[in-house]
mmCIF file of the N, C-alpha and C atoms, coordinates in Angstrom:
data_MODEL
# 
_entry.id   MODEL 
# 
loop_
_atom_site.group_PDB 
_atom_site.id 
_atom_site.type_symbol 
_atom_site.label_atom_id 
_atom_site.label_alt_id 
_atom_site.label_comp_id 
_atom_site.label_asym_id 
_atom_site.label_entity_id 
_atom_site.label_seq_id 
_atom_site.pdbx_PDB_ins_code 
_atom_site.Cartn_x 
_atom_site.Cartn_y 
_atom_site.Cartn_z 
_atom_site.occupancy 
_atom_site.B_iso_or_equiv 
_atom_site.pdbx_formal_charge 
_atom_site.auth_seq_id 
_atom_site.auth_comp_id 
_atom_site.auth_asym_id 
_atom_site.auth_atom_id 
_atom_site.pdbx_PDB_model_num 
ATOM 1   N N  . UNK A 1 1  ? 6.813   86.781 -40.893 1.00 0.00 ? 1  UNK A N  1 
ATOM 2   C CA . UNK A 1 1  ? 5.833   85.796 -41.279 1.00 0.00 ? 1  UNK A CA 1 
ATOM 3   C C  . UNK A 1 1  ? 4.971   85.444 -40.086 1.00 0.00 ? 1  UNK A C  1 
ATOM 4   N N  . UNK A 1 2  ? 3.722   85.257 -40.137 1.00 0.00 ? 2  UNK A N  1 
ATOM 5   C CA . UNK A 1 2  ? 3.015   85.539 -39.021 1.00 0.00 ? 2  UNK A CA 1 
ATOM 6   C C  . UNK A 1 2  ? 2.742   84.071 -39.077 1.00 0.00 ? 2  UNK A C  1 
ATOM 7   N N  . UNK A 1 3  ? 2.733   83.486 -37.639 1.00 0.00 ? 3  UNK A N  1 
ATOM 8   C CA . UNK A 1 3  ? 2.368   81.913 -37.179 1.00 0.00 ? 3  UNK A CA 1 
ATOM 9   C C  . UNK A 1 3  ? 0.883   81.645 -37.584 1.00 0.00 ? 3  UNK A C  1 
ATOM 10  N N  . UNK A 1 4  ? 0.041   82.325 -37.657 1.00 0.00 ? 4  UNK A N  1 
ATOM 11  C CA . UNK A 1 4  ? -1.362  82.151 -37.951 1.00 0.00 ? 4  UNK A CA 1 
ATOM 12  C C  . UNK A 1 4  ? -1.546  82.087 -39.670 1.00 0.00 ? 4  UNK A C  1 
ATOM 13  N N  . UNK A 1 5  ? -0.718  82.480 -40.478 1.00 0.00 ? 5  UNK A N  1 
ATOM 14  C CA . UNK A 1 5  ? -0.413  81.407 -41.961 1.00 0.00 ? 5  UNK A CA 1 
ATOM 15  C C  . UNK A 1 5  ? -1.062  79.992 -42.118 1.00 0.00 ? 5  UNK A C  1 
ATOM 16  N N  . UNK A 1 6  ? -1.858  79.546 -42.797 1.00 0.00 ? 6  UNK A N  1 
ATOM 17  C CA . UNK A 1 6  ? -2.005  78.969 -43.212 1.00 0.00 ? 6  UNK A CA 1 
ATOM 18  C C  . UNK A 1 6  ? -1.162  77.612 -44.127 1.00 0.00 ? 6  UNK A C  1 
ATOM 19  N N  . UNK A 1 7  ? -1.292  76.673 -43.997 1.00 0.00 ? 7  UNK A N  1 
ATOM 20  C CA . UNK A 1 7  ? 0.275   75.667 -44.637 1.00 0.00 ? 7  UNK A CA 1 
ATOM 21  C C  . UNK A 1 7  ? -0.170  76.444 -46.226 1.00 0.00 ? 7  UNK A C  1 
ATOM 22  N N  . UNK A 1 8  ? -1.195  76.400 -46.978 1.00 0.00 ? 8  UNK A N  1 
ATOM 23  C CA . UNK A 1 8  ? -1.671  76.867 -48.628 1.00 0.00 ? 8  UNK A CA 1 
ATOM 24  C C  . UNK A 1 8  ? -0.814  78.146 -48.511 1.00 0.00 ? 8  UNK A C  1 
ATOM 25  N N  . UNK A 1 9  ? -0.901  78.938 -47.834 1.00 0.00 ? 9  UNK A N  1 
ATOM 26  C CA . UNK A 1 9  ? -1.211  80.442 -47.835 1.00 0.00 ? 9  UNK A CA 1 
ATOM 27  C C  . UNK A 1 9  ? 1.084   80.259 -48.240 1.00 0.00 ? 9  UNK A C  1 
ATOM 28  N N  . UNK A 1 10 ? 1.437   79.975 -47.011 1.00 0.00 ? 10 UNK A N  1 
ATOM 29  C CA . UNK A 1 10 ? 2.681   79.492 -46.740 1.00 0.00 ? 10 UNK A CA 1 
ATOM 30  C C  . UNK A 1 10 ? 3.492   78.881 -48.039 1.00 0.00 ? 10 UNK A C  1 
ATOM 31  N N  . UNK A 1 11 ? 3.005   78.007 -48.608 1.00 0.00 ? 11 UNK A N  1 
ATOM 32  C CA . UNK A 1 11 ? 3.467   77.160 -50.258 1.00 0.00 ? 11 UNK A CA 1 
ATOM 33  C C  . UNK A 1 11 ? 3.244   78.334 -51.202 1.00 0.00 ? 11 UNK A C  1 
ATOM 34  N N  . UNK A 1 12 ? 2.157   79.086 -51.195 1.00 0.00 ? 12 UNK A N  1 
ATOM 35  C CA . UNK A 1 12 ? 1.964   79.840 -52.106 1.00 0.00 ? 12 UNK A CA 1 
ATOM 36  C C  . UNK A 1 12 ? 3.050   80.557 -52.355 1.00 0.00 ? 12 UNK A C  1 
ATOM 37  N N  . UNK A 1 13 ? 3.607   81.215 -51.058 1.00 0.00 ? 13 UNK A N  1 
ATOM 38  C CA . UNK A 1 13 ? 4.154   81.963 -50.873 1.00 0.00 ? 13 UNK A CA 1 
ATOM 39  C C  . UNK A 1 13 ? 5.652   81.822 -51.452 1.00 0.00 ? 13 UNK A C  1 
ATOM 40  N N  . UNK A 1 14 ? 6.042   80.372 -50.435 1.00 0.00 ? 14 UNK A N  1 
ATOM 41  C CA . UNK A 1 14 ? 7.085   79.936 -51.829 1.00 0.00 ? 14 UNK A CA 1 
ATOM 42  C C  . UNK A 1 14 ? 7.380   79.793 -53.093 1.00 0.00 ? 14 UNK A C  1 
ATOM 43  N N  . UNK A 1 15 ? 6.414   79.371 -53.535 1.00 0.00 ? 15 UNK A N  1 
ATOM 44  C CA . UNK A 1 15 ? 6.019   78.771 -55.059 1.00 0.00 ? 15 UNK A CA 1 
ATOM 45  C C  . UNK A 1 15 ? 6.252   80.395 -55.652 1.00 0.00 ? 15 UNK A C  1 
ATOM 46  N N  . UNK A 1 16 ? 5.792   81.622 -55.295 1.00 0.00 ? 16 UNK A N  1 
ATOM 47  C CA . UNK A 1 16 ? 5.866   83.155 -55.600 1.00 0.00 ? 16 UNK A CA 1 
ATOM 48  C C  . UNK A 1 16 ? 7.585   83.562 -55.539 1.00 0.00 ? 16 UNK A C  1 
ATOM 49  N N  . UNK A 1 17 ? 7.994   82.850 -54.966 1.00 0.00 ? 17 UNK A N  1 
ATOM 50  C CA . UNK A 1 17 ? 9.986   83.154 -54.432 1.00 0.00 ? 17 UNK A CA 1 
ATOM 51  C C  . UNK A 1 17 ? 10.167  82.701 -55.795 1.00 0.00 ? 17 UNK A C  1 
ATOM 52  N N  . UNK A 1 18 ? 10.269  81.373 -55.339 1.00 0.00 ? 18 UNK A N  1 
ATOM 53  C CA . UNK A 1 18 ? 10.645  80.538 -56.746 1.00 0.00 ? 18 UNK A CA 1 
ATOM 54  C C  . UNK A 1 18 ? 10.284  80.860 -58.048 1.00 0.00 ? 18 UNK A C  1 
ATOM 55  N N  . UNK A 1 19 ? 9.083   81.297 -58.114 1.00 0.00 ? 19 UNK A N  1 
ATOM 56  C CA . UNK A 1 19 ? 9.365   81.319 -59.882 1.00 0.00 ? 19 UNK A CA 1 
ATOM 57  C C  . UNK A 1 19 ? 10.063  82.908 -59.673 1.00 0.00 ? 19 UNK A C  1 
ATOM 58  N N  . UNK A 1 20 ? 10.088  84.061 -59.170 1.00 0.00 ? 20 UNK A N  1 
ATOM 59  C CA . UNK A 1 20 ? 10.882  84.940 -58.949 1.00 0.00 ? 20 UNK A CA 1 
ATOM 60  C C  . UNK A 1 20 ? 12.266  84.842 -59.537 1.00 0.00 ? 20 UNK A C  1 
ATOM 61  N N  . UNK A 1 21 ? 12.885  83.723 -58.835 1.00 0.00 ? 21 UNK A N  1 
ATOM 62  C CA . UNK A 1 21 ? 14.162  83.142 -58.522 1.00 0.00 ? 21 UNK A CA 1 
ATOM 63  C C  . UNK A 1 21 ? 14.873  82.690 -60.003 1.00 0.00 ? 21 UNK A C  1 
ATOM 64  N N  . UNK A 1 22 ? 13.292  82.027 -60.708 1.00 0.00 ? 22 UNK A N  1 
ATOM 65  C CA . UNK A 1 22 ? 13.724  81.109 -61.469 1.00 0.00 ? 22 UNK A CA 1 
ATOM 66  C C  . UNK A 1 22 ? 13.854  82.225 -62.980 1.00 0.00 ? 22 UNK A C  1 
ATOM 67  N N  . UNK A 1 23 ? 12.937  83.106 -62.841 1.00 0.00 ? 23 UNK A N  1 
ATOM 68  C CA . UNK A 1 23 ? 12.894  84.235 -64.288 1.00 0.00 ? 23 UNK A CA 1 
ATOM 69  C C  . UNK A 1 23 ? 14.402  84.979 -63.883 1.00 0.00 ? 23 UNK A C  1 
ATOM 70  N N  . UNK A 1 24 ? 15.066  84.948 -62.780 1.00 0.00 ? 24 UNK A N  1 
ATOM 71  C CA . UNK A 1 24 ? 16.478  85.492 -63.080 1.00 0.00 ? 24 UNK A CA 1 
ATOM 72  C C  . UNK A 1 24 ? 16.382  87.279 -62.687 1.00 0.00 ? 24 UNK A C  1 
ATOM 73  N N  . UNK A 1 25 ? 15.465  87.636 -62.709 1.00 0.00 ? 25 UNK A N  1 
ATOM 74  C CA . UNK A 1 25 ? 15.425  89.259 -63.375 1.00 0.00 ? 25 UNK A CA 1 
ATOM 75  C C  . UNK A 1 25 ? 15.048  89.690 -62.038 1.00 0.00 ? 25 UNK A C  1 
ATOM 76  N N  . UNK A 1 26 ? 15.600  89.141 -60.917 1.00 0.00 ? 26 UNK A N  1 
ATOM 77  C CA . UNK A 1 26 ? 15.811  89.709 -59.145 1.00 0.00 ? 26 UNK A CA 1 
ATOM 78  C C  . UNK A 1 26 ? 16.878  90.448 -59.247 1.00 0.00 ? 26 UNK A C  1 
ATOM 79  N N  . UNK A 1 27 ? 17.415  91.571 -58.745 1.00 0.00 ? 27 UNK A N  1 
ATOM 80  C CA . UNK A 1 27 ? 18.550  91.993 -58.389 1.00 0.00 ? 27 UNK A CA 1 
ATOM 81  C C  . UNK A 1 27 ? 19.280  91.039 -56.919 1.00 0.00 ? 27 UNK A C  1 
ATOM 82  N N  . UNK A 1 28 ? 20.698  90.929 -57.645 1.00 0.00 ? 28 UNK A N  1 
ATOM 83  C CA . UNK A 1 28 ? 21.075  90.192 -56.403 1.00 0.00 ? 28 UNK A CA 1 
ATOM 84  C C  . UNK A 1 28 ? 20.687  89.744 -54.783 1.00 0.00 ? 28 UNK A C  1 
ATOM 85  N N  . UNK A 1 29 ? 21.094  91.387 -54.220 1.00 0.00 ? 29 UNK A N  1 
ATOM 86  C CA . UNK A 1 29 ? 20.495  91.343 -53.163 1.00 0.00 ? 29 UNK A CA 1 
ATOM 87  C C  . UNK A 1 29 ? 19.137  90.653 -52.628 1.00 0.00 ? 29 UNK A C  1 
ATOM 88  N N  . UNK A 1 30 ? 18.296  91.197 -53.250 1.00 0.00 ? 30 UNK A N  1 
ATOM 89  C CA . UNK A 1 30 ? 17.047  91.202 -53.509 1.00 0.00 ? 30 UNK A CA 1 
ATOM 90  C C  . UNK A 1 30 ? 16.930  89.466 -53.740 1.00 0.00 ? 30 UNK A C  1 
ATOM 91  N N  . UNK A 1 31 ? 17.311  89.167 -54.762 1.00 0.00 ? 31 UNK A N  1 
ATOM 92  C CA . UNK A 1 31 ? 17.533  87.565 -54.648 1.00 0.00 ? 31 UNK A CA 1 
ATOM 93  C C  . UNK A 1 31 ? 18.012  86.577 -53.108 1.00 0.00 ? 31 UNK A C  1 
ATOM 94  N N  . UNK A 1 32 ? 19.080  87.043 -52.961 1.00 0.00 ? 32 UNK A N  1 
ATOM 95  C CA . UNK A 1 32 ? 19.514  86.951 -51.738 1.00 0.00 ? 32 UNK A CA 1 
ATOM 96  C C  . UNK A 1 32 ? 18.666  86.631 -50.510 1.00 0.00 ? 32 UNK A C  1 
ATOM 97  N N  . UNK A 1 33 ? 17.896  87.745 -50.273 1.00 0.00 ? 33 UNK A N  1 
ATOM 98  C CA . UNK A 1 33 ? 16.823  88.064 -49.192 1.00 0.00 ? 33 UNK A CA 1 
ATOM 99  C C  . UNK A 1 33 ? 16.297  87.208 -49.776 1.00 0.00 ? 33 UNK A C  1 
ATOM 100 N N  . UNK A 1 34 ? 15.354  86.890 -50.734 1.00 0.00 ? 34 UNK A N  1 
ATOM 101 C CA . UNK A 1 34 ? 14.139  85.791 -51.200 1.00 0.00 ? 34 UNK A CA 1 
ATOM 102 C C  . UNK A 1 34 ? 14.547  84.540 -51.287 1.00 0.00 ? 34 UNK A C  1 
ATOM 103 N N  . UNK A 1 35 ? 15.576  84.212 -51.281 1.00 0.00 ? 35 UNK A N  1 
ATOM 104 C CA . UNK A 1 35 ? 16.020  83.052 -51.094 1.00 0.00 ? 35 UNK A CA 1 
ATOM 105 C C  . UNK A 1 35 ? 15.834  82.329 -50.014 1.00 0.00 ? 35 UNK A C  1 
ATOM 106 N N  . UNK A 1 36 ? 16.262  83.438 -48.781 1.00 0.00 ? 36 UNK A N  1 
ATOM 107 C CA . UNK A 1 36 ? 16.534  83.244 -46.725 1.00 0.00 ? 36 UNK A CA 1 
ATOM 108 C C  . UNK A 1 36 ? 15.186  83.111 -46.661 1.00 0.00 ? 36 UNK A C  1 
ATOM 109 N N  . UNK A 1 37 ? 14.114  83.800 -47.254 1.00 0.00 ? 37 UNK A N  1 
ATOM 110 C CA . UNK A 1 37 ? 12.574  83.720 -47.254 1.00 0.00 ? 37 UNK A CA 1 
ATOM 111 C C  . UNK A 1 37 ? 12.248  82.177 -48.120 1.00 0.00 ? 37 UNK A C  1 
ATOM 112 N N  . UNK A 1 38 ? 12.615  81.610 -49.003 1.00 0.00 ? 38 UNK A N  1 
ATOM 113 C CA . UNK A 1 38 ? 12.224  80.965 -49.353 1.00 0.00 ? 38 UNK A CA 1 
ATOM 114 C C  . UNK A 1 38 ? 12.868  79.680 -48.102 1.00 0.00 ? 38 UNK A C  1 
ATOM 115 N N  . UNK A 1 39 ? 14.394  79.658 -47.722 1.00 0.00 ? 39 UNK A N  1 
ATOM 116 C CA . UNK A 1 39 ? 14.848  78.291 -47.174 1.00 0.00 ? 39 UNK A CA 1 
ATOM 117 C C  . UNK A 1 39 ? 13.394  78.523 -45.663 1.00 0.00 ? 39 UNK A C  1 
ATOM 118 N N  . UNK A 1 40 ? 13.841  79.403 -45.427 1.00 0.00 ? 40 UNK A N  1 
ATOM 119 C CA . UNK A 1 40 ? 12.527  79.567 -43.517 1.00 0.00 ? 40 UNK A CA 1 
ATOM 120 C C  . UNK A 1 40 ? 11.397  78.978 -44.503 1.00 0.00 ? 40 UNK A C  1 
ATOM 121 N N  . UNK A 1 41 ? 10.654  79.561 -45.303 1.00 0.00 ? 41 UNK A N  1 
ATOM 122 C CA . UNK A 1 41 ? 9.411   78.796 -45.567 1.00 0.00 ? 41 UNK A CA 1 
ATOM 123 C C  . UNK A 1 41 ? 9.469   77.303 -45.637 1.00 0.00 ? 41 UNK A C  1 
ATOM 124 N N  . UNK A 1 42 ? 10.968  76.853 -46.528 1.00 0.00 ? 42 UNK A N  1 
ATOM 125 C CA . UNK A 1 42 ? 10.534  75.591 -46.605 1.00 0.00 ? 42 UNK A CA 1 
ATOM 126 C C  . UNK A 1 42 ? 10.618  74.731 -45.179 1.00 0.00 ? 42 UNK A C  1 
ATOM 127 N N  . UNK A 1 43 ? 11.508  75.153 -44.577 1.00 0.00 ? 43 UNK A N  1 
ATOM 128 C CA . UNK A 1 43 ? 11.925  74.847 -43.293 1.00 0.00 ? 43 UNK A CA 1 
ATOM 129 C C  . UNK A 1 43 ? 10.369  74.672 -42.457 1.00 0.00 ? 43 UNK A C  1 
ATOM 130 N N  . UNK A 1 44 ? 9.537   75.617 -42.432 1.00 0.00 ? 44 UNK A N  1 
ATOM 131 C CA . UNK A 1 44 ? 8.180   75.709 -41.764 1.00 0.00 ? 44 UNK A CA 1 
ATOM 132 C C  . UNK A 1 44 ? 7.186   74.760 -42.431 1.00 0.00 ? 44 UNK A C  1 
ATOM 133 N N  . UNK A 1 45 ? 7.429   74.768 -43.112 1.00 0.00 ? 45 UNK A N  1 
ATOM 134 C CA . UNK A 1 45 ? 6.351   73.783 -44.296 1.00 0.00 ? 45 UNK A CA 1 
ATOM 135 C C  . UNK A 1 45 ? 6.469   71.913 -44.226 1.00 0.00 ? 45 UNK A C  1 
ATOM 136 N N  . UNK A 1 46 ? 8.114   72.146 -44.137 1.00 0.00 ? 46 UNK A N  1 
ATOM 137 C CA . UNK A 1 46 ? 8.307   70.704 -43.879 1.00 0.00 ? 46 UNK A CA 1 
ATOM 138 C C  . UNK A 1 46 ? 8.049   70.135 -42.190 1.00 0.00 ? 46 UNK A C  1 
ATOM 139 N N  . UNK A 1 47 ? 8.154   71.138 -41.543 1.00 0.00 ? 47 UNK A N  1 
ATOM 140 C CA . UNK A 1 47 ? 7.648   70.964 -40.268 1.00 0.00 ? 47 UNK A CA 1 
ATOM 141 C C  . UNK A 1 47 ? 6.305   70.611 -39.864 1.00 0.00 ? 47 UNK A C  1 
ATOM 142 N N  . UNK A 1 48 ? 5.796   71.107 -40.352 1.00 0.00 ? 48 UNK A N  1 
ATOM 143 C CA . UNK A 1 48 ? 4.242   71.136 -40.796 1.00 0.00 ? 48 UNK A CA 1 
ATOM 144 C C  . UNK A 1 48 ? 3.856   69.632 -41.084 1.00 0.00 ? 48 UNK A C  1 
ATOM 145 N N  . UNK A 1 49 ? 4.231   69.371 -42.635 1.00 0.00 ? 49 UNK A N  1 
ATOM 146 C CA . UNK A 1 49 ? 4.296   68.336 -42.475 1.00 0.00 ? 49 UNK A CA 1 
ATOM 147 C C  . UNK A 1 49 ? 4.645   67.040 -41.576 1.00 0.00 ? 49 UNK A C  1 
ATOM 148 N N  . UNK A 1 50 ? 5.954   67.202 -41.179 1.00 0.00 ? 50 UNK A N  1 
ATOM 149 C CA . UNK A 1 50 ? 6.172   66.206 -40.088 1.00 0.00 ? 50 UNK A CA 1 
ATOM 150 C C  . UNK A 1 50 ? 4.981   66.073 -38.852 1.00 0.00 ? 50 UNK A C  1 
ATOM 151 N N  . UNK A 1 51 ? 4.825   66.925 -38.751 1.00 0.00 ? 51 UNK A N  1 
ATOM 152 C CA . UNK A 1 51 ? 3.911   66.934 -37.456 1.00 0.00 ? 51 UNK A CA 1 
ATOM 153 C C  . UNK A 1 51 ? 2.487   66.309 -37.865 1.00 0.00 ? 51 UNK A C  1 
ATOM 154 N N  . UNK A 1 52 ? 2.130   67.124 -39.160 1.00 0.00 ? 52 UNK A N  1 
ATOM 155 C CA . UNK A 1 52 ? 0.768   66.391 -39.730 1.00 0.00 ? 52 UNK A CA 1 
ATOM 156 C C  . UNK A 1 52 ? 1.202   64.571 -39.763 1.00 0.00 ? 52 UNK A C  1 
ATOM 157 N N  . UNK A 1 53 ? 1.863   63.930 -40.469 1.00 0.00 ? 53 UNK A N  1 
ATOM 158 C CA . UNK A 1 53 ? 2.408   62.749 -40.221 1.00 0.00 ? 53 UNK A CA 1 
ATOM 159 C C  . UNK A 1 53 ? 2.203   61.728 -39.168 1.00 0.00 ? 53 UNK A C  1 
ATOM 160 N N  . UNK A 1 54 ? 3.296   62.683 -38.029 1.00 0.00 ? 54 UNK A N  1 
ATOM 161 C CA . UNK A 1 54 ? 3.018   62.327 -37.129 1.00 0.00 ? 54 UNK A CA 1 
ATOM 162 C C  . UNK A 1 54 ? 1.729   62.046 -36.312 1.00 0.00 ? 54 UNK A C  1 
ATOM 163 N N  . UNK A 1 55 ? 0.688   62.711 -36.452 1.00 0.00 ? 55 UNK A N  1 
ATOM 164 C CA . UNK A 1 55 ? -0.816  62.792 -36.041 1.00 0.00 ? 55 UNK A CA 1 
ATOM 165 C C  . UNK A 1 55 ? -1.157  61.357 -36.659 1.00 0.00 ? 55 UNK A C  1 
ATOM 166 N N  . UNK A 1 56 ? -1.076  61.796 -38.443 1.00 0.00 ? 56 UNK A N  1 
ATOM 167 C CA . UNK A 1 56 ? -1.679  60.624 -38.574 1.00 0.00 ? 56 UNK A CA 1 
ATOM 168 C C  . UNK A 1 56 ? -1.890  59.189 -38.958 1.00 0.00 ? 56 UNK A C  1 
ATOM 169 N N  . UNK A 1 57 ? -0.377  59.079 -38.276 1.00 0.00 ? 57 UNK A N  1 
ATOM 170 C CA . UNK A 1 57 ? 0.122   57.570 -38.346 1.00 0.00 ? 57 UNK A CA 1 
ATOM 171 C C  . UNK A 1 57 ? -0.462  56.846 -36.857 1.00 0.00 ? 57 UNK A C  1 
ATOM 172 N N  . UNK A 1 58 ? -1.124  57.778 -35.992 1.00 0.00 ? 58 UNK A N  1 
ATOM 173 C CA . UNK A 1 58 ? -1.534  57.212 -34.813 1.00 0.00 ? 58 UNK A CA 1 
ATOM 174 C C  . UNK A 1 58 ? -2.903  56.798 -34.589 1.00 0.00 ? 58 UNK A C  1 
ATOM 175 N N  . UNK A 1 59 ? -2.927  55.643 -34.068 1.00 0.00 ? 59 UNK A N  1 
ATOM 176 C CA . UNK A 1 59 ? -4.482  55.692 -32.918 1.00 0.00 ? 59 UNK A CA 1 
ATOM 177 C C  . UNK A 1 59 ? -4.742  55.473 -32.323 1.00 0.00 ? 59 UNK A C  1 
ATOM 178 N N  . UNK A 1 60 ? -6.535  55.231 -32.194 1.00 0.00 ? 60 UNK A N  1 
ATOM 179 C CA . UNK A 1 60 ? -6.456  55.038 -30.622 1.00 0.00 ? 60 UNK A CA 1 
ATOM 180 C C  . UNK A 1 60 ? -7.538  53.812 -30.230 1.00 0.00 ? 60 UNK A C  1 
ATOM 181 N N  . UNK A 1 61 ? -6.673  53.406 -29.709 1.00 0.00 ? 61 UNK A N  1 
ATOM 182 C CA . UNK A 1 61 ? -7.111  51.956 -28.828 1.00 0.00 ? 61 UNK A CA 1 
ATOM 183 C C  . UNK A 1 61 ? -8.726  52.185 -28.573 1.00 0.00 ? 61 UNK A C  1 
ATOM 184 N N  . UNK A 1 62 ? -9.417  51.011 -27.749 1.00 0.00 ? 62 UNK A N  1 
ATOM 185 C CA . UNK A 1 62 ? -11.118 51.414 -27.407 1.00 0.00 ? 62 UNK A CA 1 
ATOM 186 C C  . UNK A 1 62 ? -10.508 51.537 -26.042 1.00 0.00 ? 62 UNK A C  1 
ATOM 187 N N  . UNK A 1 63 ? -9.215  51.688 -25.276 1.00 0.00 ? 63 UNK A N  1 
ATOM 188 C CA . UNK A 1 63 ? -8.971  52.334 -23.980 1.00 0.00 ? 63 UNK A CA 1 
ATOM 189 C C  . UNK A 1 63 ? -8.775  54.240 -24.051 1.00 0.00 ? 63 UNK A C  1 
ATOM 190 N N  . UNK A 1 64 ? -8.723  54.403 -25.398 1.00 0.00 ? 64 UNK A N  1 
ATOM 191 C CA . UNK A 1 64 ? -8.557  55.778 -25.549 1.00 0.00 ? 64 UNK A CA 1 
ATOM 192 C C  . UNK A 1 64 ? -6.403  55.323 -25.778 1.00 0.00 ? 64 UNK A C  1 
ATOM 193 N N  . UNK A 1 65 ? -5.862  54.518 -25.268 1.00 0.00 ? 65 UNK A N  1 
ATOM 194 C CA . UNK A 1 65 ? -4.573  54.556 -25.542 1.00 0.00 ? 65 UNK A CA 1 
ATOM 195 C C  . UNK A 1 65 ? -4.422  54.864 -27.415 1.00 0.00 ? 65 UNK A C  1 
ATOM 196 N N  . UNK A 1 66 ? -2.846  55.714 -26.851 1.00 0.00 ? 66 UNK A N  1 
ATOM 197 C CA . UNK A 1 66 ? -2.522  55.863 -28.507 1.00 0.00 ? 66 UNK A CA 1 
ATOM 198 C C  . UNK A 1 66 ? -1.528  54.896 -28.658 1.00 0.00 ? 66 UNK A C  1 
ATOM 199 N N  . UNK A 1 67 ? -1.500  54.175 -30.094 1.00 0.00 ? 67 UNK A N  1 
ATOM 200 C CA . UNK A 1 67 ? -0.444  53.607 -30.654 1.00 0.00 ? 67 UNK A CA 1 
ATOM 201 C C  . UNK A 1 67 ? -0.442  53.842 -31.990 1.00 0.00 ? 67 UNK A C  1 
ATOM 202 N N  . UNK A 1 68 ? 0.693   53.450 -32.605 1.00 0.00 ? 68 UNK A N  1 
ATOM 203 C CA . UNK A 1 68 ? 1.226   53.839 -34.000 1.00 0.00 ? 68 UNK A CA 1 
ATOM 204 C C  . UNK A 1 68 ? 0.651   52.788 -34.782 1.00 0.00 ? 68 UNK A C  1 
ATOM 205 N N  . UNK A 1 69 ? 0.280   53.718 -36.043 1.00 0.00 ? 69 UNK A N  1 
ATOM 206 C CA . UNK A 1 69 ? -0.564  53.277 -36.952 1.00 0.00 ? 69 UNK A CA 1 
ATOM 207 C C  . UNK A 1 69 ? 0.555   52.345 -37.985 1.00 0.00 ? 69 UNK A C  1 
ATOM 208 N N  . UNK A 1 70 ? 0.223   51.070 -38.410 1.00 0.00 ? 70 UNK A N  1 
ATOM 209 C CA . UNK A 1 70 ? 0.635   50.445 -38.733 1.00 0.00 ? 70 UNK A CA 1 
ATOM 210 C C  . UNK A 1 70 ? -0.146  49.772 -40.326 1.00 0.00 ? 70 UNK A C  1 
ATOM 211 N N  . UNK A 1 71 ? 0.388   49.622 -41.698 1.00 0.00 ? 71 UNK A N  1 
ATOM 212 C CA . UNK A 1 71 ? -0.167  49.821 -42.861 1.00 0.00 ? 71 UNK A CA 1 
ATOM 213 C C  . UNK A 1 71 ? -0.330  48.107 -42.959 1.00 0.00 ? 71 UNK A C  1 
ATOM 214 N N  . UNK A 1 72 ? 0.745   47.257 -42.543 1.00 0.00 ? 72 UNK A N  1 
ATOM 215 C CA . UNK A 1 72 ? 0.663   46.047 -42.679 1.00 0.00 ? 72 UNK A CA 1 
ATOM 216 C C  . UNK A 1 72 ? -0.667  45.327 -41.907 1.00 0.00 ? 72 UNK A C  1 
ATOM 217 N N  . UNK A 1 73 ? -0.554  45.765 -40.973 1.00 0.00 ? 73 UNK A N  1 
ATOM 218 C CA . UNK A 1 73 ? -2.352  45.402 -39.897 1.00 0.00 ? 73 UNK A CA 1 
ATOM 219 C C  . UNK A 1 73 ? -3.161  45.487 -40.705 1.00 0.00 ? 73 UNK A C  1 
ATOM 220 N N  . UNK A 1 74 ? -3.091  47.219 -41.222 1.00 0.00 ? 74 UNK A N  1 
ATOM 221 C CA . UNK A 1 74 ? -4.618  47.449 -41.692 1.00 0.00 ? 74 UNK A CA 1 
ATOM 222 C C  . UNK A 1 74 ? -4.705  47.106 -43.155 1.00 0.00 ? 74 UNK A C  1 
ATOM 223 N N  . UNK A 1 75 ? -3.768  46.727 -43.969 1.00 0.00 ? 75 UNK A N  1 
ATOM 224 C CA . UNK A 1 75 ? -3.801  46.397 -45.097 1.00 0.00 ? 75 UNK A CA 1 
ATOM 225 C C  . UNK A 1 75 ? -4.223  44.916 -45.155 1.00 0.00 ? 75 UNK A C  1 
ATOM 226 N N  . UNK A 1 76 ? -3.867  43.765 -44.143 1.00 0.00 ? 76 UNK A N  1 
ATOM 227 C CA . UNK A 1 76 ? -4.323  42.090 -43.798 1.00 0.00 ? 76 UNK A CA 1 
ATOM 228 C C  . UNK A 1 76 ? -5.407  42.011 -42.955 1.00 0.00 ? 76 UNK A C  1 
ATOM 229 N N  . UNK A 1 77 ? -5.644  43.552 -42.318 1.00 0.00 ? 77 UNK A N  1 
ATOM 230 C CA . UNK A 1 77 ? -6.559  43.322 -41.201 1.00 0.00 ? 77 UNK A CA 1 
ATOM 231 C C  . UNK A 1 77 ? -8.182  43.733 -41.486 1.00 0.00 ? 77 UNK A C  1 
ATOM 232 N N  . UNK A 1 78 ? -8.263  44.505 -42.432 1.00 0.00 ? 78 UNK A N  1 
ATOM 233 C CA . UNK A 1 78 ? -9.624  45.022 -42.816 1.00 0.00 ? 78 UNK A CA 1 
ATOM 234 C C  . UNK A 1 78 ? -9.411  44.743 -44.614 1.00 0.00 ? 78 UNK A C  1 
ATOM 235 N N  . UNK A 1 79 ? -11.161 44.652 -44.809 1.00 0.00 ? 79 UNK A N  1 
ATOM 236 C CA . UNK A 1 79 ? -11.707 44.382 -46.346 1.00 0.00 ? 79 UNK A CA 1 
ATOM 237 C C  . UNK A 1 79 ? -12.171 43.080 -45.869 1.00 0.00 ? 79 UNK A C  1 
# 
């Protein structure tokens, strides 16, 4: 699986295991392998996510400092 994947390209890819998985009509093995392909994808995907998250729960001060984005501030603090 090549790092330059796309997160879409990546889900697709799962979402293609899975219904595989789910019509039954894999030969074992073969199941097997698509499975180890499906847990690494999700494994990469949820990573993905975390990290996206992480980005954008943050900001940035008018010093350029970062701090964590907070929903209660901006939910009492703006409108």
């Amino acid at each position: 699986m090549s790092k330059d994947e796309t997160f879409e390209s990546k889900m697709s890819n799962l979402e293609e295991i899975v219904n595989q998985l789910e019509k039954g009509d894999v030969p074992l093995e073969e199941a097997l392998e698509q499975y180890k392909k499906g847990i690494n994808l999700s494994t990469e995907l949820q990573d993905i996510l975390n990290n996206a998250e992480k980005t954008l729960t943050k900001t940035m001060t008018e010093s350029g400092e970062e701090v964590k984005f907070s929903r209660d501030e901006d939910e009492n603090g703006s409108n």
